[in-house]
C-alpha positions in Angstrom: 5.0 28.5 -17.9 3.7 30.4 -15.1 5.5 33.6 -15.4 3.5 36.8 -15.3 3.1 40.2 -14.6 2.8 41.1 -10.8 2.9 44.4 -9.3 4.8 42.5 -5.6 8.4 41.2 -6.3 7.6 37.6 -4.9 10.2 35.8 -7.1 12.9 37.8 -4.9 11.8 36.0 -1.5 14.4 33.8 -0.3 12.0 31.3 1.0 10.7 30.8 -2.8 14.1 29.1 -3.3 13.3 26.5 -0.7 9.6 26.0 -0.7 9.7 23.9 -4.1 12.1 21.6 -2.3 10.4 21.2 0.9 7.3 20.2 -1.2 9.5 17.7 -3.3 10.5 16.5 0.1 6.8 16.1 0.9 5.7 14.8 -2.1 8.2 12.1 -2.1 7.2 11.0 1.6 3.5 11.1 0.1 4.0 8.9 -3.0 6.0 6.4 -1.0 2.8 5.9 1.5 0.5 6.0 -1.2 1.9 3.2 -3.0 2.4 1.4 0.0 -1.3 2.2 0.8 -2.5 0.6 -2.5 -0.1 -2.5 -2.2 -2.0 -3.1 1.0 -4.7 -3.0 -0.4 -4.5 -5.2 -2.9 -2.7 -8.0 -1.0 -5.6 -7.8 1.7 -7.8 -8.3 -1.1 -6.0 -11.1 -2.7 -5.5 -13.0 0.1 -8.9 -12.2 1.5 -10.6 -14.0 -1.5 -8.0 -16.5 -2.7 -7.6 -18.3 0.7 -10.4 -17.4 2.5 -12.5 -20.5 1.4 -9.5 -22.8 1.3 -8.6 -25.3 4.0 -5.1 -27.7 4.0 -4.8 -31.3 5.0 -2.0 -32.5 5.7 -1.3 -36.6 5.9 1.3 -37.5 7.9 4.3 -39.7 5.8 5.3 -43.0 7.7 8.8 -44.4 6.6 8.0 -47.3 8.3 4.9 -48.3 6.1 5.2 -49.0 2.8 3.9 -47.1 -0.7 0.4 -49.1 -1.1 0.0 -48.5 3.2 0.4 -44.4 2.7 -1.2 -44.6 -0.4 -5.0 -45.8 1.2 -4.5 -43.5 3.7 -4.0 -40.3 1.3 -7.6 -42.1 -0.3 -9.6 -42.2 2.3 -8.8 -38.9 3.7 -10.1 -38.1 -0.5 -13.1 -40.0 0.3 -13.8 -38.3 3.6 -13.2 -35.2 2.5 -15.7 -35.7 -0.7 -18.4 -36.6 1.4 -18.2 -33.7 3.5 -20.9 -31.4 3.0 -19.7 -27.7 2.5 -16.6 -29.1 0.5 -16.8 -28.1 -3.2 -13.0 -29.6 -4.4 -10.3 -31.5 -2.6 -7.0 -31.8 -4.7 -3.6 -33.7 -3.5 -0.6 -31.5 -4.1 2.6 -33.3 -5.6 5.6 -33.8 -4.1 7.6 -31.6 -6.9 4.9 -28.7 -5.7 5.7 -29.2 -2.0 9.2 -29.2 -2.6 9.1 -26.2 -4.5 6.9 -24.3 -1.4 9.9 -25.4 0.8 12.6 -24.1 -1.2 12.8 -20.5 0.0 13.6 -22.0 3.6 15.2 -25.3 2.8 16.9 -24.7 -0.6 17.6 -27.6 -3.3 15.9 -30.6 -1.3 15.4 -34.1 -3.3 12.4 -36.4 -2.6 13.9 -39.2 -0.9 15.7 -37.1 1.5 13.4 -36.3 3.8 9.9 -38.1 4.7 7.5 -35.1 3.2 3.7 -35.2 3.9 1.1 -35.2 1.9 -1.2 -32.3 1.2 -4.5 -31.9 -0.2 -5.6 -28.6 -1.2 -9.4 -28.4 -0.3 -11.8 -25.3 -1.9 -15.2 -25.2 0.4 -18.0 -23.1 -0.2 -18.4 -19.5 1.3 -21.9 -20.4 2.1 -21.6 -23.4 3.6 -19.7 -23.1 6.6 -17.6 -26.3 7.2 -17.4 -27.3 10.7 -13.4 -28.1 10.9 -13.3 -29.5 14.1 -15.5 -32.4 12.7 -13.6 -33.0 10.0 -9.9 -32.8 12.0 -11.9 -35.1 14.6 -13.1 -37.5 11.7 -9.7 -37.6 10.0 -7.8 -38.4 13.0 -9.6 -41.2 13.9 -8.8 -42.8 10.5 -5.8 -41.5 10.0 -3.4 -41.1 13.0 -2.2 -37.4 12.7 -3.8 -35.8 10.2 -3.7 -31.9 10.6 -6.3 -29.6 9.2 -5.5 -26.4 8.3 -8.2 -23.6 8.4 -6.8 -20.7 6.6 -9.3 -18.5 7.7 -8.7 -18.0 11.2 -4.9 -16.7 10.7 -6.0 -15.2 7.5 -8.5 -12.7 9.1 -5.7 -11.7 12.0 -3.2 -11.2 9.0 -5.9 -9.3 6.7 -6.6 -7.4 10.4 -3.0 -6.6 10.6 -2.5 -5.2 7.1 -5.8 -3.2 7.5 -4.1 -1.6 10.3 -1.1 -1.0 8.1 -3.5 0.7 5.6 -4.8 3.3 8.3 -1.1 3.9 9.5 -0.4 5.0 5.7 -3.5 7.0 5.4 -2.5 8.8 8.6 1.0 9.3 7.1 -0.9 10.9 4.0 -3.0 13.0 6.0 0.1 15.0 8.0 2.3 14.8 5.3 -0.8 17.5 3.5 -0.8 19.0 7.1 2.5 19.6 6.5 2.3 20.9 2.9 -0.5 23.2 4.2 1.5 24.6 7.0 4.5 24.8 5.1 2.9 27.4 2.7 0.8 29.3 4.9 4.4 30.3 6.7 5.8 31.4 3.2 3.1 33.3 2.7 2.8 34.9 6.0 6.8 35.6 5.8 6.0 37.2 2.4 3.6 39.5 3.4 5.3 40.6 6.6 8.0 41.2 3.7 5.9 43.1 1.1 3.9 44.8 3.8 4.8 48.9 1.9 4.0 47.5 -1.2 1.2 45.3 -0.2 -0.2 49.1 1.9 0.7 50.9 -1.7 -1.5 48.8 -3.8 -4.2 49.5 -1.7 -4.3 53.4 -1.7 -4.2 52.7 -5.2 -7.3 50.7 -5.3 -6.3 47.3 -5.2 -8.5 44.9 -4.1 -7.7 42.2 -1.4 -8.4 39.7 -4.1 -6.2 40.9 -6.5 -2.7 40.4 -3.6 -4.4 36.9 -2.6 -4.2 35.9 -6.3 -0.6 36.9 -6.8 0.6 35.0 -3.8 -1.5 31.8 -4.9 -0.2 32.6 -8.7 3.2 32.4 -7.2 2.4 29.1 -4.8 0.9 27.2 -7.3 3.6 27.3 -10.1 6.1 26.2 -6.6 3.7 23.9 -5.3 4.0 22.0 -8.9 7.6 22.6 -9.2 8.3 21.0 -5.9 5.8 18.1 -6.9 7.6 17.5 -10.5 10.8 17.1 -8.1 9.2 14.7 -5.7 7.8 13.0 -8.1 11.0 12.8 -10.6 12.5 11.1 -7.0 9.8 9.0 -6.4 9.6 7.0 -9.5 13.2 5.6 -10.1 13.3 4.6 -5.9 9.8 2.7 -6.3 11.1 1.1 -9.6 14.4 0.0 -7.6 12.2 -1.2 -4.2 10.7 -3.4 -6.9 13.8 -4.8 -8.3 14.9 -5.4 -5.1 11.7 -7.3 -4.0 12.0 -9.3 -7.4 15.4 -10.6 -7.0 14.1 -12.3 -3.6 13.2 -15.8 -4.3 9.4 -16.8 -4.6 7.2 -16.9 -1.7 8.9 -14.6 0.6 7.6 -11.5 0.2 4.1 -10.6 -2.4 4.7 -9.6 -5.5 5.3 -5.7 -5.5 3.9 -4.0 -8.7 1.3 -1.0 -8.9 -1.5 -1.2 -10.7 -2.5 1.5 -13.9 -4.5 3.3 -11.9 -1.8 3.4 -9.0 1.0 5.1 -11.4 -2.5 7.6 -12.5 -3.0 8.5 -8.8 1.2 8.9 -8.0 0.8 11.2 -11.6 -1.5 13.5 -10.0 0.7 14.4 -6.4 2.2 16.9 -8.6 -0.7 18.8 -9.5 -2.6 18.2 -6.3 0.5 19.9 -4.2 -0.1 22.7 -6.7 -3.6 23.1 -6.2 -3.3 22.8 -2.1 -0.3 25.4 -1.9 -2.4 27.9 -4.1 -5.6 27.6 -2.1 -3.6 27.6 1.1 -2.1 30.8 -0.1 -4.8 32.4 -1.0 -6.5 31.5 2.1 -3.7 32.6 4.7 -3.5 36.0 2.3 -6.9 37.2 2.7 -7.3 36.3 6.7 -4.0 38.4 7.2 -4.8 41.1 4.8 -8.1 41.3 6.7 -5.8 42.0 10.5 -2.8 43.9 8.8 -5.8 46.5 7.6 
């Protein structure tokens, strides 16, 4: 698809043979981080406005007290809670839901085994900041043990922790092009040291500087998307089995791992974006040697 006429013999080089696999190599690395990088991304942002303005209080279960007695105490934690001002819903989550959060880490559990507490799931207002040491000071004198739950103080060390996570990827991203860059520019540079007659022939015949520079980047560009196809032909059936893997683990442990349209759009274009950097790259390393070796 690439194939045409050139006056240097650069399809003979032996490093042509390897270049399109160091790229795949590269590529690979590349789409890896990059779909880690958007999976980041999206959990930050999923946690970051689904729990953010969500608080859990948990009731305490006596066995020693009876239905009715654990009963007015899950109430007037409901009543509390509704008149607190910032507080926008307040929701008791069932036993059969509570169970099935404890699953992962306590498998098959029945009801009556074990003395579960209740929870109410509370939704508060962004712009009302509720003051939670009130409210766990105001439950507790009621109700002996009650526990509140502010998700966002962990939440913005976790969100703080994958945002760090994000920059590590990014950084990956940005030496694996490093890489890609220098990779080329030594290909080239062993080419020209290898075509150096031909390259001194074509100018006593009048060949401009430009003319060699777009031959090697000709030549890089068809390798640089060669070597992307590859990596990306690798790339695709390993993220599809990561995510079998991750879907086969039961509920709760780990996010759910799936890459949005535009995600497989931005892994699609690694191929032609490794063309386009080993082409310029070559044609940039060409005409600042040409420019010494004259």
């Amino acid at each position: 698809m690439f194939a045409r006429r050139t006056d240097l013999p650069l399809d003979k080089d032996p490093l042509s043979r390897f270049l399109p696999w160091l790229i795949a190599f590269m590529v690979f690395l590349a789409a890896l981080a990059q779909t880690g990088l958007i999976g980041l991304d999206d959990l930050a942002r999923r946690w970051d406005s689904g729990m953010a303005a969500t608080l859990t209080v948990q009731i305490p279960a006596d066995p020693d007290a009876n239905e009715a007695v654990n009963a007015r105490l899950l109430q007037s934690a409901m009543n509390m809670l509704s008149e607190t001002q910032g507080v926008v819903r307040a929701s008791v989550i069932s036993h059969d839901k509570v169970l099935e959060l404890l699953s992962p880490w306590l498998g098959v559990v029945d009801a009556g085994d074990v003395p579960l507490p209740r929870l109410i799931d509370v939704e508060v207002d962004p712009a009302l900041k509720v003051n939670t040491g009130e409210l766990q000071q105001k439950l507790s004198q009621t109700i002996p043990g009650a526990q509140v739950d502010d998700h966002g103080v962990w939440l913005a060390r976790l969100v703080d922790m994958v945002r760090t996570l994000e920059l590590l990827a990014a950084t990956v991203l940005g030496l694996i092009l490093l890489s890609v860059m220098a990779t080329v520019m030594f290909a080239t540079r062993t080419g020209l040291t290898v075509h150096a007659e031909a390259i001194e022939v074509l100018h006593l015949t009048g060949a401009h500087d430009r003319y060699i520079a777009k031959q090697f980047a000709s030549r890089a560009l068809g390798l640089g998307l060669r070597g992307g196809l590859y990596g990306l032909g690798l790339a695709v059936p390993t993220l599809f089995a990561l995510g079998h893997m991750a879907g086969r683990i039961q509920a709760g442990l780990l996010p759910e791992m799936s890459l949005p349209i535009w995600g497989w759009a931005s892994l699609a274009l690694l191929p032609a974006l490794s063309a386009f950097v080993a082409g310029l790259t070559a044609r940039f390393t060409v005409m600042r040697n040409l420019r010494r070796m004259l």
